[in-house]
C-alpha positions in Angstrom: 103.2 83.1 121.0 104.7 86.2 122.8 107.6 86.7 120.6 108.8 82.7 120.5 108.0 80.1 118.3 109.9 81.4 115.4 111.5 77.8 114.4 107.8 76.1 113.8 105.8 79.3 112.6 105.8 77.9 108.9 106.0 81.8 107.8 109.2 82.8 105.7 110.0 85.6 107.7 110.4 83.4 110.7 113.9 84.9 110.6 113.5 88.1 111.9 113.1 86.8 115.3 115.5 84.2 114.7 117.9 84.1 112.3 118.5 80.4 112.2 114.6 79.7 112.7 114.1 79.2 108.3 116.8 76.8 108.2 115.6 74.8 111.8 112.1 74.5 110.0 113.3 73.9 106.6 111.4 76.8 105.0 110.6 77.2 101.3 108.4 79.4 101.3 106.5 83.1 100.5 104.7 85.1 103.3 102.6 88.3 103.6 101.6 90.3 106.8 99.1 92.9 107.8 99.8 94.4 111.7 97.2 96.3 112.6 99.3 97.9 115.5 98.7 100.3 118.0 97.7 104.3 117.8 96.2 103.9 114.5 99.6 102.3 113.2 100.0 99.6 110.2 103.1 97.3 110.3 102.9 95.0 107.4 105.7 93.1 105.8 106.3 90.7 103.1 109.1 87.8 103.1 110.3 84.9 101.1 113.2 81.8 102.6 114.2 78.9 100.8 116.3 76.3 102.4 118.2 73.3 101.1 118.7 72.0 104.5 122.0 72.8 104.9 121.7 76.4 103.8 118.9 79.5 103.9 118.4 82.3 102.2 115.7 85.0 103.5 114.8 88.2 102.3 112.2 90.5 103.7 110.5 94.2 103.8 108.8 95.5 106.7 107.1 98.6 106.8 106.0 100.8 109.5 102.7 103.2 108.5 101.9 106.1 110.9 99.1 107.3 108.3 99.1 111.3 107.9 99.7 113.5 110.4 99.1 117.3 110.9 102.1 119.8 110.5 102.6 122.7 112.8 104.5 126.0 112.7 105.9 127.2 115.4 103.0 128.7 116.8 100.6 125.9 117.1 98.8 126.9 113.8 97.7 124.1 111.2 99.7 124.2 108.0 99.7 120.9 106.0 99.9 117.1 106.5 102.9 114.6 106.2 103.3 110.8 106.4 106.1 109.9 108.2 107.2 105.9 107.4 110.1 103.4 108.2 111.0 100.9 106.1 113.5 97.6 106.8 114.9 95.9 104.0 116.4 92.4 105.9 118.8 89.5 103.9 119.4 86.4 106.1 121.4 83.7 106.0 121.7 80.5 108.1 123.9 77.6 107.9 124.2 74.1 109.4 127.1 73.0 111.1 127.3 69.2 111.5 124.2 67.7 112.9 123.2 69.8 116.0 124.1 73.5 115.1 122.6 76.0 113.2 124.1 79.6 113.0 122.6 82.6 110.9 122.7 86.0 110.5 120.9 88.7 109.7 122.1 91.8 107.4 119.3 95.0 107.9 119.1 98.4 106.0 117.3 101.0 107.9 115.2 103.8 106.7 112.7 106.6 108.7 111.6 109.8 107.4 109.8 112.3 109.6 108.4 115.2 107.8 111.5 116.8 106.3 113.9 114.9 108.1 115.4 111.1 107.1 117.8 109.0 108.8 119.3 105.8 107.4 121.2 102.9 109.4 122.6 99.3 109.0 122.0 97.1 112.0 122.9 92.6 112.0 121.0 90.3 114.0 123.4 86.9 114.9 121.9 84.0 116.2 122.3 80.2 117.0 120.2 77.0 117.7 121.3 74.0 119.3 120.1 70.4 119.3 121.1 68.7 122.4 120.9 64.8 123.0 117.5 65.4 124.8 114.9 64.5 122.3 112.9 67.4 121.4 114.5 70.1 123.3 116.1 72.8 121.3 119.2 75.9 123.2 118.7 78.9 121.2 120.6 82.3 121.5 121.0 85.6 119.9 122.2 89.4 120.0 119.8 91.6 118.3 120.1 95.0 116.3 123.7 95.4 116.5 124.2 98.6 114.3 124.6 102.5 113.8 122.0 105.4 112.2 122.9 108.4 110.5 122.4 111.7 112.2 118.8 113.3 112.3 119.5 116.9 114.0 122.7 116.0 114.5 121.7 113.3 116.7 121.7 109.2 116.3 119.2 107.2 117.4 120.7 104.6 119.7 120.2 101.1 118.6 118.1 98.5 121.6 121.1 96.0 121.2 119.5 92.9 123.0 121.3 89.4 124.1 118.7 87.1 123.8 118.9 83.0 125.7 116.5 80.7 125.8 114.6 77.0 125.3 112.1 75.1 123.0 110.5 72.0 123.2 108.7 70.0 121.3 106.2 67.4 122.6 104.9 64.7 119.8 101.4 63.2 120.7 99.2 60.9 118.6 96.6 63.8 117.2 98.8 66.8 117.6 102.5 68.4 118.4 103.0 70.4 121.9 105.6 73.0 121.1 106.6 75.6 124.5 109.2 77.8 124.1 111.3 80.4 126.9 113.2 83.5 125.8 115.0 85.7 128.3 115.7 89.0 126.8 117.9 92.2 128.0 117.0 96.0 126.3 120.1 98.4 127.1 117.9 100.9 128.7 115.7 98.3 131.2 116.8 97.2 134.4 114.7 94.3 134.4 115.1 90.9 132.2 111.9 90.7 130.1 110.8 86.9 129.9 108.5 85.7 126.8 106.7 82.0 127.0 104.5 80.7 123.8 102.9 77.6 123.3 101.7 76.1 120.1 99.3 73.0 120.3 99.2 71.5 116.2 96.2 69.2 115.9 96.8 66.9 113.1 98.7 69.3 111.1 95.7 70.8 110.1 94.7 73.6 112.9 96.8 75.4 115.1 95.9 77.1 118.8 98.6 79.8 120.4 99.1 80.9 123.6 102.0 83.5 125.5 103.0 85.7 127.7 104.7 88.4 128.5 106.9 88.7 131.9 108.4 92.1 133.1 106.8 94.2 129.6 105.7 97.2 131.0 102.1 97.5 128.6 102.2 93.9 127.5 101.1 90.1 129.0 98.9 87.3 127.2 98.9 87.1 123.7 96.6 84.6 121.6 96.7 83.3 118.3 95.2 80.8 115.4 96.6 79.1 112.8 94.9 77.0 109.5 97.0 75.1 107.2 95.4 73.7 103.7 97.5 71.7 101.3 100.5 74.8 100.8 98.9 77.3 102.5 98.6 78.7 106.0 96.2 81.4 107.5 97.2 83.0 110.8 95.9 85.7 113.1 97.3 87.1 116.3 95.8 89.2 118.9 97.8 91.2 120.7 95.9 93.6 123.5 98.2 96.3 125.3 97.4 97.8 128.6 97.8 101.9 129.7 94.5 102.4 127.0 97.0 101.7 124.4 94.9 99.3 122.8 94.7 96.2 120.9 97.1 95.1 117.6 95.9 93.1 115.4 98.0 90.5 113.0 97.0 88.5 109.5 99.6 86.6 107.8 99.2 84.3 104.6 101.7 81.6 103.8 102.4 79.8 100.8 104.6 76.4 101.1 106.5 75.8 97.7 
């Protein structure tokens, strides 16, 4: 779904892109991730949420996998491997606020080696969901990766702070649920606002058909997806092609409702 659709996903680390999408969806529940991402890259992540209704607690670990890589001297010549890796340890919280509000936030450790080098930072995601009196519609809004790193070469790497704004609705039928969603995004170092749309069509809570799009991306535009849910447990895939001979990604999750 482009990025949206975060409040019905069903998968526990629906948080990340929303921190107030576990408690919206009422999530109890355990999820696992394989990204097959581009240049040879793995992102995979596992995450857990449970929510009473009024309050939700997340936790997840995401890791990004570059595989090994050769090491150079200063010469050009050949002289070993190493496996560089970044890691994101993420606790969330989201809490409800009378009958239309939900607010949550989300607390991130962040870790990257590269060869000999590491760098460590702490970054908070804040967002909030609104229900207005319009039956189905849903105001969300959020600021993203608010934060510092430690110095690598006694430089930091800058943090894409992002305001995010944007819609949801949600379209009941007799056989399935119509959910469309619009995010408006702003990176610090793009002129442009980046646009994401997503649409999920559930027929009879059973099977799952996703659709998005990416506006203003420079390598990125439709997306496509499928989803399976039996008794407590949901199978999802993603496709995800890039343009520029990037190539595609790839995405598996498994969710288990408990």
């Amino acid at each position: 779904m482009a990025g949206t659709g975060a409040a019905i996903s069903g998968e526990a680390g629906s948080f990340i892109e929303h921190p107030a999408a576990g408690l919206i969806g009422n999530l109890r529940s355990v999820s696992i991730n394989q990204n097959l991402w581009i240049f040879d890259t793995q992102m995979n992540s596992i995450a857990i949420n449970t929510s009473s209704g009024i309050n939700s607690y997340g936790f997840a670990l995401r890791a990004l996998d570059y595989g090994k890589i050769e090491a150079r001297d200063i010469t050009g010549e050949v002289i070993g491997e190493f496996h560089p890796l970044d890691l994101n340890l993420i606790a969330n919280y989201a809490r409800r606020f009378g009958a239309n509000y939900y607010a949550g936030a989300n607390l991130m450790l962040l870790y990257q080696k590269l060869q000999s080098n590491s760098s460590t930072g702490l970054a908070l995601d804040l967002g909030l969901s609104y229900l207005p009196p319009i039956r189905g519609l849903t105001l969300n809004a959020a600021i993203r990766h608010i934060g510092m790193t430690s110095k690598v070469n006694e430089e930091r790497i800058n943090l894409p702070t992002a305001p995010e704004i944007g819609f949801s609705y949600l379209l009941p039928l007799d056989f399935a649920e119509i959910n469309a969603e619009y995010k408006m995004l702003k990176l610090p170092d793009d002129s442009n606002i980046r646009v994401q749309l997503g649409t999920n069509i559930n027929i009879n809570d059973i099977f799952n058909i996703r659709g998005g799009y990416y506006l203003n991306h420079d390598t990125q535009s439709l997306t496509a997806g499928i989803g399976l849910h039996i008794r407590k447990i949901d199978f999802n895939y993603a496709y995800l092609p890039f343009s520029d001979n990037i190539g595609d990604a790839h995405s598996f999750g498994l969710t288990y409702k408990f």
